[in-house]
Backbone as CSV, one residue per row, in Angstrom:
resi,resn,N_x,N_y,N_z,CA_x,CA_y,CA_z,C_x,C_y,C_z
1,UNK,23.703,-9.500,12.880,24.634,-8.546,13.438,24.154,-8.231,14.855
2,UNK,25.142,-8.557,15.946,25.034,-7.826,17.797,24.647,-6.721,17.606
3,UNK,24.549,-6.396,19.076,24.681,-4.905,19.113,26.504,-4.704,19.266
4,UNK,27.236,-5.411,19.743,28.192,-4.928,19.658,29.338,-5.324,17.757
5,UNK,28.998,-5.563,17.415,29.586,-5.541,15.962,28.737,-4.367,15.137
6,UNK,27.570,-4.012,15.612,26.571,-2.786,14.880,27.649,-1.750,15.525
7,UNK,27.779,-1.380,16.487,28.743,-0.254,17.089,30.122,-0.221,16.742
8,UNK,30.776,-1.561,16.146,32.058,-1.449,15.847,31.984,-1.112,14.218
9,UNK,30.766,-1.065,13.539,31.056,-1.000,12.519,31.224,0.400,11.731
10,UNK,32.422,0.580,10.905,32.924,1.820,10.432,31.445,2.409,9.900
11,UNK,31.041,1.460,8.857,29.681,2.348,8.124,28.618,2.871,9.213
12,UNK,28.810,2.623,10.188,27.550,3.268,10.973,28.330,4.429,12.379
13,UNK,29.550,4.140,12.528,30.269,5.546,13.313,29.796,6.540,12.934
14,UNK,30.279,6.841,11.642,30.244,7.828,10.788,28.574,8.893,10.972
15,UNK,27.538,7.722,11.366,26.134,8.417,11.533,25.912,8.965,13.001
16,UNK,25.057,10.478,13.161,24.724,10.956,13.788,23.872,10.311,14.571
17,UNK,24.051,9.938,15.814,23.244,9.399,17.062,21.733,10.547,16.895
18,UNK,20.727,9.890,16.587,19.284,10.209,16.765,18.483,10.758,18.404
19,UNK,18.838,11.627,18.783,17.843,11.502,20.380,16.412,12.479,20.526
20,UNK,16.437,13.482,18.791,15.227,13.955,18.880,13.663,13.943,17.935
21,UNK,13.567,13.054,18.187,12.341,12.256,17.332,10.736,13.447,17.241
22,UNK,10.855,14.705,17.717,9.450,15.669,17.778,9.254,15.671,16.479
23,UNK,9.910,16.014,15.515,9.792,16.359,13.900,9.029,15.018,13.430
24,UNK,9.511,13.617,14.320,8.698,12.741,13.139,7.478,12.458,12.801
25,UNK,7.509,11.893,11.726,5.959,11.772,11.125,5.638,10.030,12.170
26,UNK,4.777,9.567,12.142,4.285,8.030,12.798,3.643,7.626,11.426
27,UNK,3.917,6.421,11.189,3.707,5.406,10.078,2.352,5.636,10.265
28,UNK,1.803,5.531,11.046,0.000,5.228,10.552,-0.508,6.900,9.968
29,UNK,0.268,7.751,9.851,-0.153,9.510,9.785,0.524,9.475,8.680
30,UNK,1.649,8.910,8.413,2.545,8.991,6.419,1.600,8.173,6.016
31,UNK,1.112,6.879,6.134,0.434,6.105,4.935,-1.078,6.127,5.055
32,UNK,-1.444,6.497,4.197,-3.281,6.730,4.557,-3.844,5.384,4.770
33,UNK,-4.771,5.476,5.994,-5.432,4.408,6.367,-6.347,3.512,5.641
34,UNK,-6.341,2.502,5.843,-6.914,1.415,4.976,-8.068,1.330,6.247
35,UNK,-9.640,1.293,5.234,-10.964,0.465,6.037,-11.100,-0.733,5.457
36,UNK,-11.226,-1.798,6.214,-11.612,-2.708,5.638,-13.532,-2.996,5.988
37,UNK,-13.599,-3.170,4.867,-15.478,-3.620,4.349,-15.585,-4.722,3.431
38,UNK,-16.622,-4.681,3.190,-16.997,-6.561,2.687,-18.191,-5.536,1.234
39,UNK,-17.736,-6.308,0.529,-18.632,-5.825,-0.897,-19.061,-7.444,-1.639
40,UNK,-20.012,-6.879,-2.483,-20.089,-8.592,-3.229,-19.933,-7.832,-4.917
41,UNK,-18.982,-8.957,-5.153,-18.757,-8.698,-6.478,-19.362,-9.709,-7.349
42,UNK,-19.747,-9.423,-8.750,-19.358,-10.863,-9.718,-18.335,-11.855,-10.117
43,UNK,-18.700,-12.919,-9.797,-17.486,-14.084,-10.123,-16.837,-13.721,-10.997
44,UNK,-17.038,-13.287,-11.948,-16.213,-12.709,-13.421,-15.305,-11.767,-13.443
45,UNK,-15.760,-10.617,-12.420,-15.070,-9.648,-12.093,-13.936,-10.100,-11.372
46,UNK,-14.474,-10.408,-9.904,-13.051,-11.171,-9.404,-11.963,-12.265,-10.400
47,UNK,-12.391,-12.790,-11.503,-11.949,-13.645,-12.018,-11.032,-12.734,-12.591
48,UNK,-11.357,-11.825,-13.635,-10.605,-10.748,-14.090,-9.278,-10.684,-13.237
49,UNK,-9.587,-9.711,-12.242,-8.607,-9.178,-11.197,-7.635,-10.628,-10.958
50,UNK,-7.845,-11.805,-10.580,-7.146,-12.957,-10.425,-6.440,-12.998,-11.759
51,UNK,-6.580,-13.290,-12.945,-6.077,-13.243,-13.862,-4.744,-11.793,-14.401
52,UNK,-5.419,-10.649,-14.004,-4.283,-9.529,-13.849,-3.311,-9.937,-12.895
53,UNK,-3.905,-10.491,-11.478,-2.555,-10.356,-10.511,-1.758,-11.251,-10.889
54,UNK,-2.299,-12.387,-11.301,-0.939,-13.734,-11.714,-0.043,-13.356,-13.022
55,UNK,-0.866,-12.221,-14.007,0.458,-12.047,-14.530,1.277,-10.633,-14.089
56,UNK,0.730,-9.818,-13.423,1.633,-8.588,-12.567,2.171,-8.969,-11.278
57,UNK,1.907,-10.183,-10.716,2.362,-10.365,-9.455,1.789,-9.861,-8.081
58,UNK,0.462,-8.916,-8.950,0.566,-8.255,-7.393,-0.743,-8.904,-6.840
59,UNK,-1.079,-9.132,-5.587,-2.527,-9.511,-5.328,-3.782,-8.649,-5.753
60,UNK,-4.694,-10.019,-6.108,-5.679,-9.014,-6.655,-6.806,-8.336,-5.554
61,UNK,-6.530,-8.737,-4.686,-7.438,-7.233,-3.973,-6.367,-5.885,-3.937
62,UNK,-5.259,-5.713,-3.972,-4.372,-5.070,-3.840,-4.799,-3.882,-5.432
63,UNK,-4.937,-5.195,-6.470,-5.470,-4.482,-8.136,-6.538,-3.598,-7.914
64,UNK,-7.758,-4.390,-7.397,-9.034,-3.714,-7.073,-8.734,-2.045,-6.292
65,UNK,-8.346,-2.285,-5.016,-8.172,-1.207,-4.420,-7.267,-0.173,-5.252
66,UNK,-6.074,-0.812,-6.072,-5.605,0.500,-6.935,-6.328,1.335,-8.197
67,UNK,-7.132,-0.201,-8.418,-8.281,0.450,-9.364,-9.035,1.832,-8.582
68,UNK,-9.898,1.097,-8.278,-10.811,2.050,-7.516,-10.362,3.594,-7.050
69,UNK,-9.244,3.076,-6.530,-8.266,4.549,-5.429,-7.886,5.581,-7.041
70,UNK,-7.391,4.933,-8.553,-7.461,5.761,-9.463,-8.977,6.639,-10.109
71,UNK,-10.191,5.669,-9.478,-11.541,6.362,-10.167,-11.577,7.333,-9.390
72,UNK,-11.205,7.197,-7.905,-11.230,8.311,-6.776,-10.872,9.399,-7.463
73,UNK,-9.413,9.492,-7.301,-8.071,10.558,-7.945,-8.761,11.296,-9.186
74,UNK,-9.481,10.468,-9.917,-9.154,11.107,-11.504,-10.515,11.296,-11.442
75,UNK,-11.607,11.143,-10.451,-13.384,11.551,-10.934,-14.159,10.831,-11.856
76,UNK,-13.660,9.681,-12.113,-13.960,8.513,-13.675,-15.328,8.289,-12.767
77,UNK,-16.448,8.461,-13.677,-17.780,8.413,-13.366,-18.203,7.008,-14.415
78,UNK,-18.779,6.437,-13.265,-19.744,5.077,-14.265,-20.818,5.984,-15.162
79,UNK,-21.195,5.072,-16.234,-22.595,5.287,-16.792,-23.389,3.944,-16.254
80,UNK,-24.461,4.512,-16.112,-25.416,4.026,-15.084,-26.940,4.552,-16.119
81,UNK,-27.179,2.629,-16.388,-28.479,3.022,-17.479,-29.316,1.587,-17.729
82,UNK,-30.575,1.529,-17.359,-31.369,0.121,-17.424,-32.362,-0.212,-18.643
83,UNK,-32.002,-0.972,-19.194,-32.422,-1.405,-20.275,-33.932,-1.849,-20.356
């Protein structure tokens, strides 16, 4: 779609022309920032997560980080104990 068929079109007349943008939020301030860092995991573990994402679809670092971001949220504490 032009710009001139975007302007002829009925569904978008109808909308209020935008010229004061102070109220908005900026995408990097709505979605909380991602750090990226380097960790070493076990082959097994990652294997896991690979195995979840192929049958949920979603990538598995994507799994990991939702994992984790829920131990955040909810305070889920490891046990931590050497044999």
């Amino acid at each position: 779609m032009n710009d001139k068929d975007f302007k002829n079109n009925p569904d978008f007349n109808e909308m209020p022309e935008i010229t004061d943008f102070s109220g908005a939020i900026r995408y990097k301030d709505f979605k909380e920032a991602k750090k990226q860092t380097t960790i070493r995991l076990k082959a097994s573990t990652v294997y896991y997560f690979q195995l979840m994402a192929k049958e949920s679809g979603i990538p598995y670092q994507t799994l990991i980080n939702m994992y984790l971001d829920d131990c955040s949220k909810t305070g889920r504490k490891i046990q931590i104990g050497w044999k």
